[in-house]
Each structure stands twice: as C-alpha cells, then as structure tokens.
C-alpha positions as CSV (number, residue, x, y, z in Angstrom):
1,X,-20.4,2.9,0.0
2,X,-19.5,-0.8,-0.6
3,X,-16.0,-0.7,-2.1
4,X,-12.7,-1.8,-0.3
5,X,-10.1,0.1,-0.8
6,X,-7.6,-2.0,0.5
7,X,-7.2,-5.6,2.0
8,X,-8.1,-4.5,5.4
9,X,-11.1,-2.1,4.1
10,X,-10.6,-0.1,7.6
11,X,-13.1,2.7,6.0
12,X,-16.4,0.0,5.6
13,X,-15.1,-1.0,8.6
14,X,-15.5,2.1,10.1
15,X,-18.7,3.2,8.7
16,X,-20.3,0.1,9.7
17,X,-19.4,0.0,13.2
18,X,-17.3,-2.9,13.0
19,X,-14.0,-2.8,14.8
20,X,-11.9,-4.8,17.1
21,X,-13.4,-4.7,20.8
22,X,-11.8,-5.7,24.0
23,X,-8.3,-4.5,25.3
24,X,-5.8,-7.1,23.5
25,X,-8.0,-5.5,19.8
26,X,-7.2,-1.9,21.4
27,X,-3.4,-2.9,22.0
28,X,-3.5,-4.1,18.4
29,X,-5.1,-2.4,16.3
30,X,-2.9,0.6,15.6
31,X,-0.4,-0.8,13.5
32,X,-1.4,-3.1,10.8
33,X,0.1,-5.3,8.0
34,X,-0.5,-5.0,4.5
35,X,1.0,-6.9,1.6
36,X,2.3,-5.0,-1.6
37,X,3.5,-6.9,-5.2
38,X,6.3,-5.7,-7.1
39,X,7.5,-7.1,-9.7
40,X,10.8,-8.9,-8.8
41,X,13.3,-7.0,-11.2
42,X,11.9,-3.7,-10.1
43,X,12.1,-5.4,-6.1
44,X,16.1,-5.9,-7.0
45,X,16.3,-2.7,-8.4
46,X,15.2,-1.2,-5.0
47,X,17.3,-3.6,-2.7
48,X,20.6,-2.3,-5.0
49,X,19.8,1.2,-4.4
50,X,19.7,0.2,-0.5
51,X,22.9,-1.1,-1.3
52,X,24.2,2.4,-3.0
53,X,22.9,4.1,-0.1
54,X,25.4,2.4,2.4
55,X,28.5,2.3,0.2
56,X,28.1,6.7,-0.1
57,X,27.0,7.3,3.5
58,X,27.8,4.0,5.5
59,X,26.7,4.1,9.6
60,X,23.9,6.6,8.5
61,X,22.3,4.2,7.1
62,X,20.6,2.3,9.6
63,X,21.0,-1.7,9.6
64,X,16.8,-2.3,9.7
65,X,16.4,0.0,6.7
66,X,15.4,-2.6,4.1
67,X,12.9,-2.1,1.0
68,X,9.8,-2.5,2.9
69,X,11.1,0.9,5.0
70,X,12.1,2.3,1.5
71,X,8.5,2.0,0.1
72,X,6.6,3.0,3.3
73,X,8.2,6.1,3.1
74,X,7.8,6.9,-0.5
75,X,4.2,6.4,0.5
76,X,4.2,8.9,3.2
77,X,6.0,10.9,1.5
78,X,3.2,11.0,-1.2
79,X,0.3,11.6,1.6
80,X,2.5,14.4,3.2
81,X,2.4,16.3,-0.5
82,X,-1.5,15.7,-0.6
83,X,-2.1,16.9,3.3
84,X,0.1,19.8,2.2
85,X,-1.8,20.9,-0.7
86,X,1.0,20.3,-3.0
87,X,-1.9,19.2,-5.7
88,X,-5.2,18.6,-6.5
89,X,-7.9,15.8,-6.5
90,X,-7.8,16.4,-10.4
91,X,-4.0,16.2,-10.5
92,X,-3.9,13.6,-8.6
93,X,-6.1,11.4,-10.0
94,X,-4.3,11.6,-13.3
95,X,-1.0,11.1,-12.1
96,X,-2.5,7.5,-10.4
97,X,-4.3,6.7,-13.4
98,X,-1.4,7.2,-16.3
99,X,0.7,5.3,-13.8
100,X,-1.7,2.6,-13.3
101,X,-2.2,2.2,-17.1
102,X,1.5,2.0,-17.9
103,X,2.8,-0.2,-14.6
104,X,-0.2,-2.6,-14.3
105,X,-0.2,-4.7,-17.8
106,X,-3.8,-5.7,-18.5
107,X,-4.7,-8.2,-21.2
108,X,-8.1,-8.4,-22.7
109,X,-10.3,-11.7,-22.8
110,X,-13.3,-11.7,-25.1
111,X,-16.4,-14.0,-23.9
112,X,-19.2,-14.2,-25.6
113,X,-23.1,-13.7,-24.0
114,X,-26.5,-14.4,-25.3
115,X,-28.6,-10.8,-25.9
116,X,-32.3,-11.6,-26.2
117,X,-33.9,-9.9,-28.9
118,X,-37.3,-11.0,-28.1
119,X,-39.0,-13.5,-26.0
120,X,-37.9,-15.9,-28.2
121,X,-35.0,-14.7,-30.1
122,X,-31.5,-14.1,-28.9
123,X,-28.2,-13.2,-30.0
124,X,-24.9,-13.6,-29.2
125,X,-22.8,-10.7,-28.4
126,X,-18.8,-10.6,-27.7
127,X,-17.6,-8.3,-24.8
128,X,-14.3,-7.7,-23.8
129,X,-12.7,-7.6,-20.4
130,X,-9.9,-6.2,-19.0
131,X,-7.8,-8.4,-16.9
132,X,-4.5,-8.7,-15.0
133,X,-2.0,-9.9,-16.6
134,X,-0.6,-13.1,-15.3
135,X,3.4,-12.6,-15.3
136,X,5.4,-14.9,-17.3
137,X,6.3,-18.5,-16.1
138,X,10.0,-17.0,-15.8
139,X,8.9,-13.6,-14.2
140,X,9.0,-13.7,-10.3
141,X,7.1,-11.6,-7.6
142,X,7.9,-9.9,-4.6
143,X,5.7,-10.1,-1.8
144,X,6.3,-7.0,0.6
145,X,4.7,-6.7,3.7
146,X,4.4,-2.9,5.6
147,X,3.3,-2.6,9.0
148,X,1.6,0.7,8.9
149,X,-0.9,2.5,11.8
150,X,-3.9,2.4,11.4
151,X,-4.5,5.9,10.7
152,X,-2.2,5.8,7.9
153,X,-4.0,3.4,5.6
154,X,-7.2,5.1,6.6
155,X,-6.0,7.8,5.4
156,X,-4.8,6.8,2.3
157,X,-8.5,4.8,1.8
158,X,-10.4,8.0,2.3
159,X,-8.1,9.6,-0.3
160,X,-9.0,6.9,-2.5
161,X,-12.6,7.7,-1.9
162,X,-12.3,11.2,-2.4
163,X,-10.6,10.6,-5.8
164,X,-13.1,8.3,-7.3
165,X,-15.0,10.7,-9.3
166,X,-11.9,11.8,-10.7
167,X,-10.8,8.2,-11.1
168,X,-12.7,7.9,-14.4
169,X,-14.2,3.9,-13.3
170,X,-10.5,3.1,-12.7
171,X,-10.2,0.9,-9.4
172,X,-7.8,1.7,-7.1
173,X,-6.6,0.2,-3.3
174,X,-3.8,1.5,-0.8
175,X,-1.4,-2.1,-2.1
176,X,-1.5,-0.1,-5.7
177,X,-1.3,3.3,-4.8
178,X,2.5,2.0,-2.5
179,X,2.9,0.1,-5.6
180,X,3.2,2.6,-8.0
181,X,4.4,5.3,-5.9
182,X,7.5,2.7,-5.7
183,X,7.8,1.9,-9.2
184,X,7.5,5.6,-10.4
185,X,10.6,6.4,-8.0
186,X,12.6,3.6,-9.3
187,X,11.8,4.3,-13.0
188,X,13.4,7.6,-12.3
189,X,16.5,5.9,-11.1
190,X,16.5,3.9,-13.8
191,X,16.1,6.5,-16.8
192,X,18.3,9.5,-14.8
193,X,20.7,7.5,-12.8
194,X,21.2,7.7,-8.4
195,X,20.9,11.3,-7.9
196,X,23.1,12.3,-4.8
197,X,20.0,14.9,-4.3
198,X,17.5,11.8,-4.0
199,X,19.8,9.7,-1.8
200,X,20.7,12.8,0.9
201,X,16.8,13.2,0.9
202,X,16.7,9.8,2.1
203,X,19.0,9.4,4.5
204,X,18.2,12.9,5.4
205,X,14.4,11.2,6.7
206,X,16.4,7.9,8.3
C-alpha cells in the first residue's frame, strides 16, 4: 500500500517504520496540523452560524470556538457514528462518494495520445481526464487549518483504507472527508434553516 491518504500520510508512515524519533518528536507528535479548503461562501456561511450560536445562547458559547472547532467536531462526530456501528463500509462509501461528486466540481480535459497499431503504424486516440476545477477568478478560498492528534487522523486514514474497495476508483484523503462532512452540514442549514435541535447539539458538546 502506496497511497496517502492525507497530507501527513501517518499510515505509510506507519507501515514503513518511519516516525519522528528523539524526545522533542515524542513531545510533538500527538497533535498535528492539517489544512482543509472550503470554499469561501460556504466558509461565511459557517462563521454566521457561529455567530447565531452566541446571539441564542451567549456565555455558553465559548470565545475560542471558531470554524476550525466547528469542523473538527463535525468530523469526530462522523468517526464516533462509524466506531459505533451506526453504518456500514457500503453505506458509507456511498454517502462519501455522492457527496464528493456533487461538492467537488470536476471539469474534463481531452488530450490526445499516439496508439501504435503496428511497429510502424500508429494512431491517435483522445482520452479524457477528470480534473479539479479551478474556482473562478472572483471565487475565494478558505484555508482552515485543524490541529488534530495523531490518532485521530490515523484513524480516519485507516478508514479510508478500509473503504477503498467500496470507493469504486474514487480517491479520497482525511482534508476531503472534513470537507464534505462540513459542507453537507451547512447545506442542511442552508435548505432547512438553523434548527434549535442542531444548535443545542452543539453547544450541548462545547
């Protein structure tokens, strides 16, 4: 197993026997910084529902929560529901892959490659690719960074691992998983309103 299945790739890591040595790498390496991209509406969207949050429940709202606390604990809300059982690989690897295909816009680039025929005779073919789509010159991006432990992203890596034959060849790293976690939450807000339910869950965790 080659694939990295986030920026820090703590499972290679792991497998091959590399990991930070000495005491100052011990001190250090339990919490960890990873950087998640949201697109900038969506990253308004979230800091206004922060700021709905205070105005109905005020000093229970702690002054450090912010939308980088918000998504990490979407996300471990979503690992809780899978070390509970809550649903399966298959179920699971659905959910992430309609929510991939309809939060990640992909645009498709034809190139065109030579196909030999014979030893001496070739053909041109045209292929397709999928790739990210750039955001517009007006469209902004968020840059998030979560300091997680360690043994949370690995967690959420193995997952990865253990979905991939459910996965259908669709790629997947912890950045998107927090990603669209996030984005399904506030796409809820967005379509049903602030649910007082959703909010005293919240504040119910802080």
């Amino acid at each position: 197993m080659k694939k990295s299945y986030s920026s820090l790739n703590i499972l290679q890591k792991k497998l091959t026997g590399i990991a930070d040595t000495g005491i100052f790498g011990t001190l250090l390496s339990n919490r960890k910084y990873i950087t998640v991209k949201i697109p900038y509406y969506e990253y308004i969207r979230g800091k206004v529902f922060i700021e709905d949050l205070r105005d109905n429940f005020e000093e229970q709202v702690p002054f450090q929560f912010d939308i980088a606390v918000l998504l990490y604990m979407l996300f471990d809300d979503f690992l809780s529901q899978v070390k509970q059982g809550g649903a399966n690989h298959d179920q699971i690897a659905n959910y992430l892959i309609s929510s991939k295909k309809r939060f990640f816009k992909k645009t498709t680039k034809e190139k065109r490659v030579l196909k030999p025929l014979t030893q001496h005779i070739f053909e041109f073919n045209t292929i397709e690719d999928e790739e990210e789509e750039l955001p517009a010159p007006d469209e902004r991006t968020a840059y998030i960074e979560l300091r997680m432990r360690e043994s949370e992203i690995l967690r959420g890596e193995v997952l990865i691992h253990d979905l991939e034959p459910y996965l259908k060849g669709i790629s997947l790293t912890i950045e998107e998983m927090i990603k669209i976690v996030y984005l399904d939450f506030i796409q809820t807000i967005k379509l049903e309103g602030n649910s007082l339910k959703v909010q005293k869950s919240i504040v119910k965790r802080l």
